[in-house]
N, C-alpha and C positions, 0 to 999 in steps of 0.2 A: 808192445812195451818198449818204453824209451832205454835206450841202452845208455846210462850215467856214469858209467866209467870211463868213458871217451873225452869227456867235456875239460876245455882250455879255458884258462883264462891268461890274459895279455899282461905282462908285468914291465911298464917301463922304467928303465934304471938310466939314469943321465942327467946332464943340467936340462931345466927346460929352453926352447927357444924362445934367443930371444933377449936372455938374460943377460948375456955378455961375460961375464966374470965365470960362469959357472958356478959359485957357491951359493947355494940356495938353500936359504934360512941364515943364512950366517951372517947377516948382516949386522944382527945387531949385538954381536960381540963385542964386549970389551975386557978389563982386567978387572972391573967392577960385579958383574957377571959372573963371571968365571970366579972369585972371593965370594961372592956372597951364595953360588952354589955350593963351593967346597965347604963354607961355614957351615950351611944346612945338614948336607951331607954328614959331615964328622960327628953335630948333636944325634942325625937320626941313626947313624950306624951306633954309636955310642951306647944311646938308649936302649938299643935294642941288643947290645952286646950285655949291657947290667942286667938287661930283663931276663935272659936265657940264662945267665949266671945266676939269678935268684932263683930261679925255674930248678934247675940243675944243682943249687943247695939243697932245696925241698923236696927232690928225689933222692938226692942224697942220705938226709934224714930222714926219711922215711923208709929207705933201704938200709939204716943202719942198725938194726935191730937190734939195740940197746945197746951198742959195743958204746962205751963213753967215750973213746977216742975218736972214732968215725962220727959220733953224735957232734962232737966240739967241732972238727973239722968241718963237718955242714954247717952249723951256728955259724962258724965265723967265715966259710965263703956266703951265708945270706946278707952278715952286714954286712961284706965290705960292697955285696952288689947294692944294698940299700943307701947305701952312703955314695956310691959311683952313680946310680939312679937321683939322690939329690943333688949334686954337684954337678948336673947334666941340666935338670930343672933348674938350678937358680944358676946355670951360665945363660941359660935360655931366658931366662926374666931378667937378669943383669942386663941384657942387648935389646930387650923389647922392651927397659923402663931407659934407657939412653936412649935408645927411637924416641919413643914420645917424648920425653923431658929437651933432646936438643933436636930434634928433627935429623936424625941421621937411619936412616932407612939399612936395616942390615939384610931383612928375611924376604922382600918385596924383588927380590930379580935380581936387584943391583944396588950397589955401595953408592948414596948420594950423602954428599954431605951437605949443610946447610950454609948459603954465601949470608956473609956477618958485611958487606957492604950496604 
């Protein structure tokens, strides 16, 4: 019987040779990149901060067992996630109807804008 707990595997850590610079992958950084991931990033952490807060009303009310005050208090942390969940949505269609309407790329990797010469 094969004894499998013994078994290695090789992990190399370093620039490859060869490359010169050592930074590998990193080339195609720029300040355009780097804005149009933070952009993404902020919608998608955002959304998903409204969603767990709606999440988290609805247990809410449902844990509130008819207390009117704790009832309200869910009511109204559901709409302000409803309202923080549309206001996520139409920032995100606000930047992807200015994409297409003028050619300004926000969600595709990087910030290009359109040359008007």
């Amino acid at each position: 019987m094969k004894n499998l707990i013994a078994q290695t595997t090789t992990l190399s850590v370093g620039p490859k040779a060869g490359t010169g610079n050592g930074l590998i992958g990193l080339t195609g950084i720029n300040a355009g990149n780097i804005l149009s991931g933070a952009i993404s990033l902020i919608l998608i952490v955002a959304a998903l901060l409204f969603f767990f807060m709606l999440v988290i009303g609805g247990i809410r009310w449902i844990m509130s067992g008819g207390d009117k005050g704790a009832t309200e208090a869910a009511r109204n942390q559901i709409t302000a996630a409803l309202i923080g969940l549309v206001i996520v949505f139409a920032a995100w269609a606000i930047a992807t109807l200015l994409g297409n309407l003028f050619g300004i790329t926000i969600f595709s990797g990087s910030i290009t804008l359109p040359s008007f010469t």
